[in-house]
N, C-alpha and C positions, 0 to 999 in steps of 0.2 A: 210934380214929377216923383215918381216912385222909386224911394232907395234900394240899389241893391247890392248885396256885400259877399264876398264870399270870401268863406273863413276854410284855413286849409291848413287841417293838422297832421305835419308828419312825425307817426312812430316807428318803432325798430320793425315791427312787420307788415303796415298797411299805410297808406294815403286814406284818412276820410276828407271827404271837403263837403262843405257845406254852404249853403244859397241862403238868402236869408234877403225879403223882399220887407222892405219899413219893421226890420227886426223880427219879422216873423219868418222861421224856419218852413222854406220852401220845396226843397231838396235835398236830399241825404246821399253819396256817392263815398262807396269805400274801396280800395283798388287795392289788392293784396302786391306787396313790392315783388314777388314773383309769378305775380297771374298769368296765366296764356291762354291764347283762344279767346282773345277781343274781338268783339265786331269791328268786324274794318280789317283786319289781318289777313294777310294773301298768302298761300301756302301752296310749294310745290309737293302736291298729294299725288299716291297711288291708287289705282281703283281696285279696291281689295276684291268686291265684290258685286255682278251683276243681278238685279233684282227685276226680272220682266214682269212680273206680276205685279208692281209694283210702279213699273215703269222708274226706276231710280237708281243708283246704284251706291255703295259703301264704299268712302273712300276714306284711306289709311292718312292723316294729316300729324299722328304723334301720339294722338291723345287716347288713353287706354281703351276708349271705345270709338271702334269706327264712325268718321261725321258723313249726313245723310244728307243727298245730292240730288233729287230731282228735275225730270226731263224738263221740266217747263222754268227751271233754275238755271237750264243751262244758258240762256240766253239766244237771243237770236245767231251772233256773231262768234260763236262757240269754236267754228271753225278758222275762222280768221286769228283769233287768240290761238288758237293751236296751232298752223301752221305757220305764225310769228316766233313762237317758242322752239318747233323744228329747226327753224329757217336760223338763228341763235343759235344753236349747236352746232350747227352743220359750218355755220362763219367760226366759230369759236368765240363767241359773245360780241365780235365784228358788227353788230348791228346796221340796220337800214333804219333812218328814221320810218316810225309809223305813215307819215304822210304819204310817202311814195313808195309805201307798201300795196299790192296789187289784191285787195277784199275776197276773200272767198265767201260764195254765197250764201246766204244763209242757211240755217238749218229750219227744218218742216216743222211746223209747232204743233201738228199733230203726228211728229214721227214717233219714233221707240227708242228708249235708250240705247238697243243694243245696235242700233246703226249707228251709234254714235262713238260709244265708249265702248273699250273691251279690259276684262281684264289685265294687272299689271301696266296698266298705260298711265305717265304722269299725264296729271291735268295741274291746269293753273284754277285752283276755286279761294274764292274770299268768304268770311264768316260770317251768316249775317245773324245768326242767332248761337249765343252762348252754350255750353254745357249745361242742361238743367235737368237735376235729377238724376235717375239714371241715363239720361240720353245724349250721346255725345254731341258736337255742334251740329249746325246746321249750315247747308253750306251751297252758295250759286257760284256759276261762272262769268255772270256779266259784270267784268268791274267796273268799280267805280272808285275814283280816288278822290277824298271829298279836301277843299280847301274852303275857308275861310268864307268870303263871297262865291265859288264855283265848285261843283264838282264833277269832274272832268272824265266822261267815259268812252277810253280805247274802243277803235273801231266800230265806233258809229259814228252817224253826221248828223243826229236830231240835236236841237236847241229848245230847252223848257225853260219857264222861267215860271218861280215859286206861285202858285196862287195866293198866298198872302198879300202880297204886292195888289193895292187893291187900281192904283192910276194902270187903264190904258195905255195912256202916253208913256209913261214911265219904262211897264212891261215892253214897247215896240224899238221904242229907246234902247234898253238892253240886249233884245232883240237880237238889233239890229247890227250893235256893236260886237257883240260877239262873234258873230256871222262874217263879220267882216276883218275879225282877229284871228280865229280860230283855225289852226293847221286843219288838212284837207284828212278825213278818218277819224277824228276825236269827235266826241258828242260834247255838250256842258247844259248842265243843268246851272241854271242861273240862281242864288240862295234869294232870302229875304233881306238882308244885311244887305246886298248887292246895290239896294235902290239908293238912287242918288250918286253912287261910284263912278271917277273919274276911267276916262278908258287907259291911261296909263297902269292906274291901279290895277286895273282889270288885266290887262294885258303883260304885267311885271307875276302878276298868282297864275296865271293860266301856264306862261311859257316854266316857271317854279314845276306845277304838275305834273308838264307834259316831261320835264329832263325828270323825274323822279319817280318816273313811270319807266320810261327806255332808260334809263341809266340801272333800274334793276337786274337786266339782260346782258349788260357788258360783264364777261367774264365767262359767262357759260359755256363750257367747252366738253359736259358729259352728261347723259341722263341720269338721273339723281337714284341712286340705288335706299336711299331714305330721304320718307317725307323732309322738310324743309322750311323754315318760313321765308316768305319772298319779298314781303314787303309789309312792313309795320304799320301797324295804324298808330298817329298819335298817344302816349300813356294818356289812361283817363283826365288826370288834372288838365294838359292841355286841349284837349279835344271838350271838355266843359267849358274851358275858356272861349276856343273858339267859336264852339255853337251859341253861346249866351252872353259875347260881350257885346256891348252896343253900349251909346253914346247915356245910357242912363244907369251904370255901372259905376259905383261907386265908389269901393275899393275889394281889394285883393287883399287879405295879411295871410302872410305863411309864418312859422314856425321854425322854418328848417332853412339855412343860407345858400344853402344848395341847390333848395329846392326853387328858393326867391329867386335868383339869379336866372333858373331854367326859363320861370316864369317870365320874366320882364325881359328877358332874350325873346321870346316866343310875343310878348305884346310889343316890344319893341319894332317885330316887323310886320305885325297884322294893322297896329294903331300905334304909330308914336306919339302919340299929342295924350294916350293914359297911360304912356308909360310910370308917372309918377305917381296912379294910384293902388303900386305894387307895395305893399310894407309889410318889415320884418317884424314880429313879435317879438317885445323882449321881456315880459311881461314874467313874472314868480308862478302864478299860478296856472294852468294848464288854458292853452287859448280857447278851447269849448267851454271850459268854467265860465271865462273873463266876458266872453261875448254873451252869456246865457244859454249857450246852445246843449248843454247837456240836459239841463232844466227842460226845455222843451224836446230831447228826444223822449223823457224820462214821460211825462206828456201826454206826444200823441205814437208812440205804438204798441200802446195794451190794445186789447180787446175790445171796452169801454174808451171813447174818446168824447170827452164834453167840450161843448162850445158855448153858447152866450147864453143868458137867463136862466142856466139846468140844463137845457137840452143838452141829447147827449146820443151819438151814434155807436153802435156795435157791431163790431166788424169779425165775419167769421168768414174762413180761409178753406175750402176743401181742394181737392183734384182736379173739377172739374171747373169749376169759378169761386168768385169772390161775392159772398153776399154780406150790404150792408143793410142795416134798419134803424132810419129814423124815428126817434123816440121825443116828447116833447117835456119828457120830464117834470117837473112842479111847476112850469110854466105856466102863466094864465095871465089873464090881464082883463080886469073888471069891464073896462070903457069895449072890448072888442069880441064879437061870437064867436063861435066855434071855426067856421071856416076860414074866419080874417087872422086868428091863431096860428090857424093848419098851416095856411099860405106865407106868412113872416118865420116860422118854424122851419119851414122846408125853404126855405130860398137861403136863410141862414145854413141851414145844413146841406145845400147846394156849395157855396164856398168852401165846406170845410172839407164835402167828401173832394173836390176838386185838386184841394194843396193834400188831401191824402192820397189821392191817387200818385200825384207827382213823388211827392214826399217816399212813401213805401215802392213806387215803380212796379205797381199792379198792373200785372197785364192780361189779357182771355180775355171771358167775360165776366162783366162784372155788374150786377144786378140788384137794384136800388126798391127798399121797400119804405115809401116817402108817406109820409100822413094823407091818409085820405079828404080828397078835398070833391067837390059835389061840380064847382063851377068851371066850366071846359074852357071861357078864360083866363082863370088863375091857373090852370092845368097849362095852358097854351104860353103864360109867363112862365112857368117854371123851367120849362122846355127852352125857350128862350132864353132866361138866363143860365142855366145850366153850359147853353152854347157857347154863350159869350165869354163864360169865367174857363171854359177848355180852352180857348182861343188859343190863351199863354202856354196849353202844353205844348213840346216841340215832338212828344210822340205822338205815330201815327194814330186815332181812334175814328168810334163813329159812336154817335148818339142817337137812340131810337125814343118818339114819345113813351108819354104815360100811358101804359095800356088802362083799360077799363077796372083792373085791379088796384090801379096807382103806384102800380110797378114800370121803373126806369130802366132798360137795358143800354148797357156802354160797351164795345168793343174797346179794348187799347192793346194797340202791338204790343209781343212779347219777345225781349231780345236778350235780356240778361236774365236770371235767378231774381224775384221778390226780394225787396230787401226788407229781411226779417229781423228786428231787434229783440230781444227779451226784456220786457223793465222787470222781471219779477224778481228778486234777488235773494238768495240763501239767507237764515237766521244770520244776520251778525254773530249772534252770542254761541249758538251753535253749531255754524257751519254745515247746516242740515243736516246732525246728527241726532237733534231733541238733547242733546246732554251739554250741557254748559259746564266751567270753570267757576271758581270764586271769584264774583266779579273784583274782593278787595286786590286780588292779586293781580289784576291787568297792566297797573303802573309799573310792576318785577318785574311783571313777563318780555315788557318795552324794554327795560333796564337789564333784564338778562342778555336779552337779543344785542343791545349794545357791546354790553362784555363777549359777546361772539365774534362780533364785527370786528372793535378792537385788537383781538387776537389774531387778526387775519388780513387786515388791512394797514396800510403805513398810515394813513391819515388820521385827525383827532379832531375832522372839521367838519359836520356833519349837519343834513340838513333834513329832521324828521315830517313826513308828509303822515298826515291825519284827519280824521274829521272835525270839522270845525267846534264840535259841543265838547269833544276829547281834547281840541288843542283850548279852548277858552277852559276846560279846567286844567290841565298843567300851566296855564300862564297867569292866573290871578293872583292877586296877592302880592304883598311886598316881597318875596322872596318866591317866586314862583317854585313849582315843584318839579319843572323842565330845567332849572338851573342851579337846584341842588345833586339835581342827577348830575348834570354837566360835573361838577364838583368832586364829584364821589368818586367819578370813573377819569379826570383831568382829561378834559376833554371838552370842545364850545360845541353847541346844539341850537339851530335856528328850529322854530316851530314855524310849520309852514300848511293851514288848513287847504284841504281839499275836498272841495264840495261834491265831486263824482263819488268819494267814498263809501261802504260802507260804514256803521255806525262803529264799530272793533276795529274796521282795516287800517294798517299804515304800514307804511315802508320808510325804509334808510337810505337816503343819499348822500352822495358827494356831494361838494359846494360847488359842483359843475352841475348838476343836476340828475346824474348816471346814476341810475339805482344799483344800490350796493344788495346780490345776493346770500339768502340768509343760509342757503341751502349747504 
């Protein structure tokens, strides 16, 4: 069974959380504590602007640039969603349940925007693709509210169930239960997670849904003179959770009591039988240290990324796509020829660009320049396994063969921003200026910063964060030279390494762990 762990650090401005499948860093997700414009967020927008040429229109949702709406985004039932939202005002948020709502007909899927939408008119649209770049989100009408096992979309009446799900019986099974749960006007898209699910369970998430869908509508009692948002999508950390927990999830640790609390609320009513594999960190050192996870961002998001025996992929980013090139580096192996090389090279470098895709959340296209290999077999395996290791992503793609150049092309949906790291890091010594300090004076410099602190702060209890080569030389020794300081200035000093550091950096803390500002 395959471990898997996700470690969730929170800081004073961001959520990272991180996947980490038999200790190997699998996903990277950073969620800024004041982000907006998630996919999955529902927004009472304005049509700023009609675009016939286009067939689309610009609608106002907050965000400094107008998000872009397409006719064939707006969904079938476009109208029925809107005259739902009339029919709410006109009550004063009084609603009718959707069930015994009276469908208006669909819209022409080869109409025109402008029979549909006019200027100034609220719409109800959800996000389905992020701010990137310069371009504001992206944005349809047909929602969808996704839960756990289901997700449930107003005013329709289709039933899908995941093609993952690979038992007939299973799929006809769910089917059939839904169909025979599901209020009259709701669609559901049946998950993966769903198989094997009792129909109470099923039936306790679906009627959840449907009241947190109609229950956004109580209270409306005026057309909204500014955008709005209408209905939240889960914060990132829960909505990871819920797309990726399954029965071979290992544990959860947070950082933050706050945040653990949210968490094991939130697993508590998806899975209570892992509620218990929620834990709090209490650990000195920073939980990305402790887990290894810094070490491996540090890793794989250069440029150059190596994997087993030398080999080693290169990974370059433009506008249009993402091109990687397998390289086979010093590898060789006396017992096997050129081709049986090529093919162990590139199946290994199939795995790695696979958890880099996940990992960085490259999406477009993305175009793979693989060793060339002669035999249309091993070309036909690599194809194959390349399929099999995407299996695990849960974004949408598509994978095309090897063309005759031994070029791999991939589609993968795009809905968020790349997640782009930097490992490359300023001189320590420098601070990217080329001009350095006497290195003898760096221990002062520590010691001055102290006597700053002390003048400014009531505490005398202090807990200095460093790199590990910097703190093993102020602590050797019978009389270390962290505790002469301590002395001089009266005042206690734990040393406390930190491996994410640079080679010069450290900081002052409390003996709560709150960094003390030098500024």
């Amino acid at each position: 069974m395959i471990s898997r762990d996700l470690i969730v650090d929170s800081g004073p401005k961001e959520i990272s959380i991180a996947l980490l499948e038999q200790k190997q860093l699998v996903e990277l997700n950073k969620e800024k504590k004041d982000i907006k414009y998630a996919v999955g967020d529902i927004y009472l927008g304005k049509v700023k602007k009609i675009m016939p040429g286009l067939n689309a229109a610009f609608i106002n949702v907050g965000y400094e640039r107008d998000a872009f709406l397409h006719y064939l985004d707006l969904g079938a039932q476009f109208r029925s969603l809107h005259k739902y939202y009339e029919l709410a005002l006109k009550r004063k948020g009084k609603i009718i349940p959707v069930q015994k709502f009276k469908n208006e007909p669909d819209i022409n899927k080869d109409g025109k925007i402008s029979d549909v939408l006019k200027a100034g008119q609220t719409v109800i649209v959800q996000v389905t693709k992020e701010p990137i770049s310069t371009k504001g989100p992206r944005l349809g009408s047909e929602i969808s509210i996704a839960g756990r096992n289901l997700v449930l979309l107003p005013f329709s009446d289709k039933v899908s169930v995941s093609t993952k799900i690979e038992s007939a019986e299973e799929k006809n099974r769910l089917k059939a239960l839904i169909m025979s749960i599901k209020p009259q006007n709701y669609g559901v898209i049946i998950r993966t997670v769903a198989e094997g699910k009792k129909v109470a369970t099923l039936d306790t998430e679906l009627r959840d849904l449907v009241e947190r869908f109609e229950k956004a509508f109580n209270g409306l009692h005026r057309d909204i003179t500014k955008p709005k948002l209408f209905i939240r999508e889960l914060n990132l950390t829960n909505a990871i959770i819920r797309d990726i927990l399954n029965v071979s999830f290992t544990s959860i640790t947070v950082n933050d009591h706050v945040l653990a609390a949210e968490i094991k609320q939130y697993v508590r009513e998806i899975a209570p039988d892992k509620e218990k594999i929620v834990r709090i960190y209490k650990g000195e050192s920073p939980i990305f240290d402790h887990f290894g996870v810094t070490k491996q961002i540090k890793t794989l998001f250069g440029k150059t990324v190596s994997f087993r025996h030398g080999s080693y992929l290169i990974i370059e980013h433009t506008e249009a796509l993402h091109v990687i090139d397998v390289n086979s580096g010093n590898r060789s192996k006396a017992d096997a020829d050129q081709e049986t090389n090529a093919l162990q090279v590139n199946l290994e470098a199939a795995k790695e660009i696979a958890r880099q895709l996940r990992l960085r959340d490259m999406g477009g296209i993305i175009v793979i320049d693989f060793i060339d290999m002669q035999s249309n077999e091993h070309k036909q395996k690599l194809f194959d396994t390349m399929k099999e290791i995407m299996a695990d992503d849960r974004t949408r793609h598509n994978i095309l063969p090897l063309s005759k150049y031994g070029l791999m092309q991939i589609t993968r949906q795009r809905v968020r921003p790349e997640m782009n790291i930097s490992v490359e890091e300023k001189c320590p010594a420098c601070n990217g200026t080329g001009k350095i300090g006497p290195s003898l004076l760096y221990i002062e410099k520590i010691e001055n910063d102290l006597k700053m602190i002390l003048e400014k702060v009531k505490t005398r209890n202090f807990i200095l964060r460093l790199h590990p080569f910097i703190a093993a030389f102020l602590t050797i020794g019978f009389r270390p030279e962290y505790r002469k300081m301590a002395k001089r200035n009266n005042c206690k000093i734990e040393i406390r390494p930190i491996n994410s550091y640079h080679f010069l950096e450290y900081r002052f803390t409390d003996k709560f762990g709150d960094e003390i500002d030098l500024g």
